[in-house]
N, C-alpha and C positions, 0 to 999 in steps of 0.2 A: 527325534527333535525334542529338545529340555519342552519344559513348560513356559516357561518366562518368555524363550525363543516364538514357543506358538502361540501364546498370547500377542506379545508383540507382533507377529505377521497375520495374525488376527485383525490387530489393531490399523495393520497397514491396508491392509485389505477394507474393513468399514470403513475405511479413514475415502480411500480411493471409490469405492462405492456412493460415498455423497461427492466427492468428484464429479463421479460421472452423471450425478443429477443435472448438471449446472446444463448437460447437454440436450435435455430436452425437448425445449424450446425449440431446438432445430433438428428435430427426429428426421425431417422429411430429408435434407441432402445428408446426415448421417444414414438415414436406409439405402439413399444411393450409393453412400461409398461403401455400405455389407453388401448390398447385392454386387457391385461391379469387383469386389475383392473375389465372393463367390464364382463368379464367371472367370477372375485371375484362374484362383486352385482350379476350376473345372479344365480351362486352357491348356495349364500345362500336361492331368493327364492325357488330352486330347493329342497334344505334342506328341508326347510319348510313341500312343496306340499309330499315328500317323508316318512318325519315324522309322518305328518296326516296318509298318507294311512297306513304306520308302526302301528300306534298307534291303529287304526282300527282294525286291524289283529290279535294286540296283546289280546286286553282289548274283542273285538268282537270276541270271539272262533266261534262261529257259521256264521263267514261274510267267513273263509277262513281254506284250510287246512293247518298246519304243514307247507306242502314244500310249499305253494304259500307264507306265512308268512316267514319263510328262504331265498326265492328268493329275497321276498322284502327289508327283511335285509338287504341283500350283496349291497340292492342299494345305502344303506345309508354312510357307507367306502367311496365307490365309488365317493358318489356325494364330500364327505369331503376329499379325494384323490386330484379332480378337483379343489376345493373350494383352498386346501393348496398352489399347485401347482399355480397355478393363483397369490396368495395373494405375494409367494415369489416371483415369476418372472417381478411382478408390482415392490413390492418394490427396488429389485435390479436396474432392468432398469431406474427407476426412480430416487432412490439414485445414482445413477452410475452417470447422465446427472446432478442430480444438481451438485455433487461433483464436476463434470468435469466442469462446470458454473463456479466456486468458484476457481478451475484451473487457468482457460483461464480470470478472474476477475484480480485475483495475476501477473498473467502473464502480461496483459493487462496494469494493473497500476505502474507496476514494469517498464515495458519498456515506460509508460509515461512518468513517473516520470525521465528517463535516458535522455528525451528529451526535458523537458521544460527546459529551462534558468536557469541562475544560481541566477536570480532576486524571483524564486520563491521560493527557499530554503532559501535566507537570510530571507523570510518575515516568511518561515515557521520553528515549533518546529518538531525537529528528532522526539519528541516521537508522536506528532499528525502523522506524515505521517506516522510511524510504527504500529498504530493503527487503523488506517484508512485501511491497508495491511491485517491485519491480524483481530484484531478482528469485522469487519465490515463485511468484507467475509467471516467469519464463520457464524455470524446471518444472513448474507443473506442464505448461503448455506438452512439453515434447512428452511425458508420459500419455497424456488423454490423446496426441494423434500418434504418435509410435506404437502403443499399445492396441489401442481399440483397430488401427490398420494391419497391425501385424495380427490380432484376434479375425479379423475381417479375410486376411487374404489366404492365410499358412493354412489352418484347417482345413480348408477344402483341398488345397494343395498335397496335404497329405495325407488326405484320404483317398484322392486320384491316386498320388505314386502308391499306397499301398495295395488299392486295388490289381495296379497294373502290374505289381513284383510279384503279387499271391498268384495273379492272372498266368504268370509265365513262369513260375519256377517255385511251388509252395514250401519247399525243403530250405532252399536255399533263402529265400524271404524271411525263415521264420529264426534260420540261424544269422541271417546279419539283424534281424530287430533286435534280438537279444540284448546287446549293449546300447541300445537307445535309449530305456530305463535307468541305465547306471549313468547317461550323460546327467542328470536333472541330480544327483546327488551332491556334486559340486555346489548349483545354484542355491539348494536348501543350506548351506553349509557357510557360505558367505551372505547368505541374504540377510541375516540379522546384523552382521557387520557393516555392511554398507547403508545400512539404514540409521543406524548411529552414528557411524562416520559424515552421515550426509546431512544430517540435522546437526552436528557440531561443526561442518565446515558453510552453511547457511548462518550457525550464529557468529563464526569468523568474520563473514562479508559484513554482515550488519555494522560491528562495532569499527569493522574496515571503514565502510561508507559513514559510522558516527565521527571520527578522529578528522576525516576530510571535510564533513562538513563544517566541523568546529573550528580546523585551521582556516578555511576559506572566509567563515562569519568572524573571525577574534583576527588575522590578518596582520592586521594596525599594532595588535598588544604584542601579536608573535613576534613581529620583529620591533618595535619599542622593547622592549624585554632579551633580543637575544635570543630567543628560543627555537631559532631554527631547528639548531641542532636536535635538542628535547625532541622537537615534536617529528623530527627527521626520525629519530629513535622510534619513539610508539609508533608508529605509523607502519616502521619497520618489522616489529615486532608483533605487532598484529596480521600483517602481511606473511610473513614466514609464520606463525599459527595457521594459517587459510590455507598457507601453500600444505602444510605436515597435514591437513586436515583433511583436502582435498587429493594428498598422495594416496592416503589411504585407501579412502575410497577407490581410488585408480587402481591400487594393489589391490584390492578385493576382487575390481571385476577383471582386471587382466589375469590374471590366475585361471577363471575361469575356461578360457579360450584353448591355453595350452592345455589342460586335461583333458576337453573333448576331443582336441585333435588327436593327441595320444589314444586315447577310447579308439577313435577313428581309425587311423595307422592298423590299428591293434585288428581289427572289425576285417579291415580287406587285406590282411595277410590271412586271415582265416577263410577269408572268399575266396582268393585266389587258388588256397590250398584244394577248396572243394571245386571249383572251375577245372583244374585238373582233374580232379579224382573224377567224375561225372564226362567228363568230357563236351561240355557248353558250346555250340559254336562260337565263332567270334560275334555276328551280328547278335545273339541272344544278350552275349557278356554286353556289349556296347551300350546296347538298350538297358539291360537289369542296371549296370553301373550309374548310365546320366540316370535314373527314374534314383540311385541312391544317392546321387550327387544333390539331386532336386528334391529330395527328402531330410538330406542332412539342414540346406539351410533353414526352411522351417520350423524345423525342432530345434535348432539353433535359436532362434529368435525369440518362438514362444519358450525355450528354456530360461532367457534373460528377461522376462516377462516380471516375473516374480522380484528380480533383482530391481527393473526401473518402477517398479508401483512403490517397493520397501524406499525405494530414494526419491521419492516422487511424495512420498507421504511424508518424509520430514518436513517436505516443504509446506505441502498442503495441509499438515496441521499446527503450522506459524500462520497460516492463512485466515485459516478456520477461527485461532484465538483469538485475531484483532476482531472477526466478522463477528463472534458468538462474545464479545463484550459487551454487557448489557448496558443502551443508554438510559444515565442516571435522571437526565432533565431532559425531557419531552412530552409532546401535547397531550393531556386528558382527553379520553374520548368525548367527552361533553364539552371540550374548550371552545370557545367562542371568539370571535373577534372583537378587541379591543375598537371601541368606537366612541368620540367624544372627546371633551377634555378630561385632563388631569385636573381635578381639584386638591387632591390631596394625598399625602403617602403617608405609610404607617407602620410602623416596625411592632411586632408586640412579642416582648421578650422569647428574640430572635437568640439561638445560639447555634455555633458552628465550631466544625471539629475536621480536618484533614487528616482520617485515618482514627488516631486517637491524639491526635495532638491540637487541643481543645484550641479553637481561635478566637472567637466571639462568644460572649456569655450573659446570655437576658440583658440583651439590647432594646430598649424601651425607647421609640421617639414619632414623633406628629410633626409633619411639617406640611402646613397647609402652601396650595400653588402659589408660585411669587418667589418661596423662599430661597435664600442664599444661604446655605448650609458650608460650614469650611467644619475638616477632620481632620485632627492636629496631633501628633504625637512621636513615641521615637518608631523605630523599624522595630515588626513584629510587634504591632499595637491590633492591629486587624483592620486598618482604614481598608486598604487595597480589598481584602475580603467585604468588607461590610457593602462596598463599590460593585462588586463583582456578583451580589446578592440582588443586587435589582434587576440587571437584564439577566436574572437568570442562569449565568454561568456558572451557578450551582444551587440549590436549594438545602434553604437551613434544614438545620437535623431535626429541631423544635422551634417551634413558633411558629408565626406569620408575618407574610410581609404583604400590605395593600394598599391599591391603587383604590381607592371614591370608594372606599369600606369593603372593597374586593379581590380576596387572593388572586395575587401574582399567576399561582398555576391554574385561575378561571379561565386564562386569555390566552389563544395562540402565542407561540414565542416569536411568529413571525412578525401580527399586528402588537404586541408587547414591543420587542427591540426597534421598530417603526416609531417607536416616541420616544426611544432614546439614542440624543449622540454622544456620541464617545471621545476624549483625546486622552492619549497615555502619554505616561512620563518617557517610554518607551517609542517612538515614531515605529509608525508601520506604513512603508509605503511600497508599492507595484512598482518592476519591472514593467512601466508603462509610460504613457504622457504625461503630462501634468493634468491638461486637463481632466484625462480619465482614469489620474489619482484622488483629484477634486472630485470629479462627478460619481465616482465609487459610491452606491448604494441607493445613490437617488437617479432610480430609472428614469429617463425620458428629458435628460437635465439639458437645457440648450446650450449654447454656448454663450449668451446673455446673462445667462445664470450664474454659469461657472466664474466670468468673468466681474459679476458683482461681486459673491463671494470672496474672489481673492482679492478685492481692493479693499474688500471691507477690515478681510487678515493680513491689511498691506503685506500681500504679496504681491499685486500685480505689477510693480514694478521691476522687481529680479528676474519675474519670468518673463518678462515682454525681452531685458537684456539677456538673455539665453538664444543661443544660434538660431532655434525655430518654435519660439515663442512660446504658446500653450500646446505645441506639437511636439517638442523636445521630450528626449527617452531619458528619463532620470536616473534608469540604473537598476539594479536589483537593489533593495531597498531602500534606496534613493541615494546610492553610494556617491554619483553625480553630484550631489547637493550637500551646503552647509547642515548643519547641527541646525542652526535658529532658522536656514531655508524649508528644511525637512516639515518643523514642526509648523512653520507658518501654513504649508499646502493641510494637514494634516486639520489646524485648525479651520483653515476656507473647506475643508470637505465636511466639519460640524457644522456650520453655519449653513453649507448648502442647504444641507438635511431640515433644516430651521427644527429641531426636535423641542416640546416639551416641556423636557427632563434634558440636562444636560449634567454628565459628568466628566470632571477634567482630576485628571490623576496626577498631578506636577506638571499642567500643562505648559508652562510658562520657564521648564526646569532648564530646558536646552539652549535656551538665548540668550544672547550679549543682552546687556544695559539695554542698550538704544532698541536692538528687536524688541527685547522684554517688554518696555515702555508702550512700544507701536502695537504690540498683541494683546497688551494687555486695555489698552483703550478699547482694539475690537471684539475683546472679551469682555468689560464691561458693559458695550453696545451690546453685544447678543445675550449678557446675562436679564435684563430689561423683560418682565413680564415673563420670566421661566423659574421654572424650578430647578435648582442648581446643588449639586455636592461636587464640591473640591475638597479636596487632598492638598495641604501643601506645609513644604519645609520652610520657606519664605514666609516669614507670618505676616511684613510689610503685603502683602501679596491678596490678604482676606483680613485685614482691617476694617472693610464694609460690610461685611456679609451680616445678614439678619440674625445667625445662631452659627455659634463656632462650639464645636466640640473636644473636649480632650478625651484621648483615648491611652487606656492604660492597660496591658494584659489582655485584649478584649474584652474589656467593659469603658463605655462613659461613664468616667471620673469628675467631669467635670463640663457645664453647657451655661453659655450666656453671649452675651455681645460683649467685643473686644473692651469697651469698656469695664464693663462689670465684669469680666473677668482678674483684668488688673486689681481693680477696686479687692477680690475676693483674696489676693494673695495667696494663688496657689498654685499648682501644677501649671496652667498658665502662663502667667508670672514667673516663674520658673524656668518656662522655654523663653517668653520673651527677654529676659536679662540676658542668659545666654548666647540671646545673637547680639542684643543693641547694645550690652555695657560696655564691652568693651570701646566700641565703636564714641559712646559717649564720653567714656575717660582720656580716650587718647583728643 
């Protein structure tokens, strides 16, 4: 074996070794299914030694009578009774502990994945991490119970049949082992390949399952556009890469099979040769033969051992990456709970950088509670980031950001994002009810509750007109619903929350005139004693607000009330002509 080769099945092997950690936790029905595998292997030799004496009794009329021949019988049931009983309660317990591996994997990565940063979903494709979820942990699954059952049952199996082939004929035992050694030279010889093969037909599926989910979300654009075709194409073309990728692999390990049979073939023309020359009886050969038939598929299995860990491990170390990504924003050990009000927030020359692509740069600002904060600029100014910096969803590189003269990361992220609601330009709603897209985050919310809020975001008249009123299923992201429908339940679930801190990110962006109007009355109702940053391209939209900032390259260029900013003639001024002159000349 090269060195790269051993390295790498090295690697397959650690890799598979903290695999088998995950199973600890249920030592207790995994020992059941090592011992009830060991009573498997013990069963069969016992088969064997019981057959011989059978066989004896049968073909030797004169070794035994009638009833001693009958007694013997009943043993053989008996021992294949044992032998069944054994083989199921291995498998189960064993299937049971990987299944439950493949669980607690799901479980595991799922609640990672709710905790790393939001820096690590921009970099990542929805369908790689859904891939990575699901078909990763199923290929693990069948390594951790095919393996450790097959480890569990064969061993003993073939220590029985070797005992019992030395036990009856030591010449002849030691000439058929001989080629048992040379089966496993195949498995070393493709194991590197099917372990490469199987980590690039896993990064097939991923981008497989990326292209589906993209056509499924864009839908609407794909055919506005024509695109079926296109995307009939990628989709195609990524599918015949899985399929090439996937053949391989299959060519790898079926190769395998036919050379051990050949090995095999090879093995009992050489037995037979000796079965003549010695002169064996028949019942001897019968017995020697099943005890090598019951030894082949064992070595059989645990020779493919090596081949499912190497394929078992590409998986498990796409598993492993998402797991061992470290979260970038999470609670200080000393973090506290946020308790009280907000009096006031503080930026003190905050800067921010996505990778190396600088966003925010010594952002200086005080905005005592009450405030009405509007951030105004073109795209790629840093609003959306500078937005995204308060609850959290990332922490600047330098500076501070504070709540009553105290860092951000003092406080739970829990009781921190608990004082702020959120609406984006973007609607985000549940495959769920309405009501229990309203009452999203605020536990315990009645349905008095639910139903002020949404009169307050006049919505509750749309959804009373819906087949089953606050019971209606909106759809996976509320595909069911209007554009200005979406965003009205979106806004009644900030209101419910009554946060704060409120931040609206173009909340207003998705609506006709007449919604706009209607949400934004109940925006200005819920702005009323909070402290507010908006975002918005609509400057008509933050003409009130107490401090409007312009944002240029990530820095504030420019801070005052809409008045005074006019008055200043600048960047401001600049955006507002932009939209309103035209509007004025015509």
């Amino acid at each position: 074996m090269s060195e790269p080769q051993s390295k790498g099945s090295i690697k397959a092997w650690a890799t598979y070794r903290r695999l088998l950690g995950y199973t600890y936790a249920y030592r207790g029905r995994l020992l059941l299914g090592l011992l009830a595998g060991v009573v498997y292997g013990a069963a069969n030799g016992g088969l064997m030694w019981v057959l011989k004496g059978g066989l004896n009794k049968v073909f030797d009329v004169g070794s035994a009578s009638m009833r001693d021949a009958v007694l013997f019988m009943l043993l053989i049931p008996l021992v294949g009774l044992v032998r069944g009983l054994a083989e199921y309660a291995s498998k189960y317990f064993i299937q049971w502990v990987g299944n439950r591996v493949v669980m607690d994997l799901r479980d595991g990565m799922f609640a990672h994945l709710n905790r790393l940063s939001l820096g690590y979903f921009v970099q990542s494709r929805t369908g790689e991490v859904i891939s990575r979820t699901t078909n990763d942990t199923t290929v693990v699954q069948s390594a951790v119970s095919n393996v450790v059952e097959d480890l569990a049952k064969e061993p003993m199996t073939i220590v029985a049949m070797l005992v019992y082939i030395l036990t009856l004929n030591p010449m002849l035992a030691l000439i058929s082992l001989v080629l048992f050694p040379v089966c496993i030279l195949p498995v070393v010889a493709f194991g590197k390949r099917v372990r490469r093969y199987a980590r690039e037909s896993q990064q097939r599926i991923a981008d497989l399952v990326s292209i589906l989910q993209e056509s499924v979300a864009c839908v609407r654009i794909i055919k506005a556009f024509g695109m079926e075709a296109y995307e009939q194409q990628r989709f195609h073309d990524q599918n015949a890469m899985f399929f090439n990728r996937i053949m391989k692999v299959t060519k790898a390990r079926a190769a395998i099979e036919p050379i051990i049979v050949f090995i095999s073939t090879l093995g009992i023309s050489l037995l037979l040769l000796y079965v003549r020359a010695v002169q064996m009886t028949a019942g001897e050969f019968i017995t020697f033969a099943g005890a090598m038939v019951m030894l082949y598929t064992p070595v059989k299995k645990l020779s493919r051992i090596h081949l499912q860990v190497e394929q078992a491990a590409a998986s498990a170390e796409r598993i492993f990456e998402v797991l061992d990504t470290p979260v970038e924003v999470e609670d200080r050990a000393d973090a506290v709970t946020f308790s009280g009000s907000v009096d006031s927030i503080e930026l003190r020359d905050v800067s921010f950088a996505y990778v190396d692509h600088p966003v925010l740069q010594s952002i200086r600002l005080e905005v005592p509670a009450g405030t009405r904060v509007a951030l105004v600029g073109g795209s790629g100014a840093g609003k959306t980031t500078l937005l995204s910096l308060l609850p959290r969803f990332y922490d600047p590189d330098s500076g501070e950001i504070l709540i009553n003269g105290r860092d951000l990361r003092e406080f739970t992220l829990a009781s921190l994002r608990q004082q702020i609601g959120l609406v984006t330009q973007d609607t985000v709603l549940f495959n769920d009810t309405v009501a229990n897209n309203i009452g999203y985050g605020t536990a315990g919310a009645s349905r008095q509750d639910i139903e002020a809020a949404a009169r307050r975001a006049n919505a509750h008249e749309f959804i009373m007109a819906m087949p089953d009123g606050y019971e209606t299923m909106i759809g996976e992201l509320g595909s069911r619903l209007s554009g200005g429908q979406r965003q009205r339940l979106a806004i009644a679930r900030a209101i419910l929350r009554n946060p704060p801190i409120l931040l609206l990110d173009e909340a207003t962006s998705a609506l006709d005139t007449e919604s706009e109007r209607l949400v934004q009355a109940a925006l200005n109702e819920l702005m009323q004693g909070r402290t507010v940053f908006a975002i918005a391209h609509r400057l008509s939209t933050i003409t009130h607000c107490d401090l409007i900032l312009v944002m240029e390259k990530g820095r504030i260029v420019e801070r005052g009330t809409h008045a005074e900013l006019l008055a200043a003639a600048g960047a401001y001024k600049r955006l507002y002509d932009l939209q309103f002159k035209p509007v004025e000349a015509s």
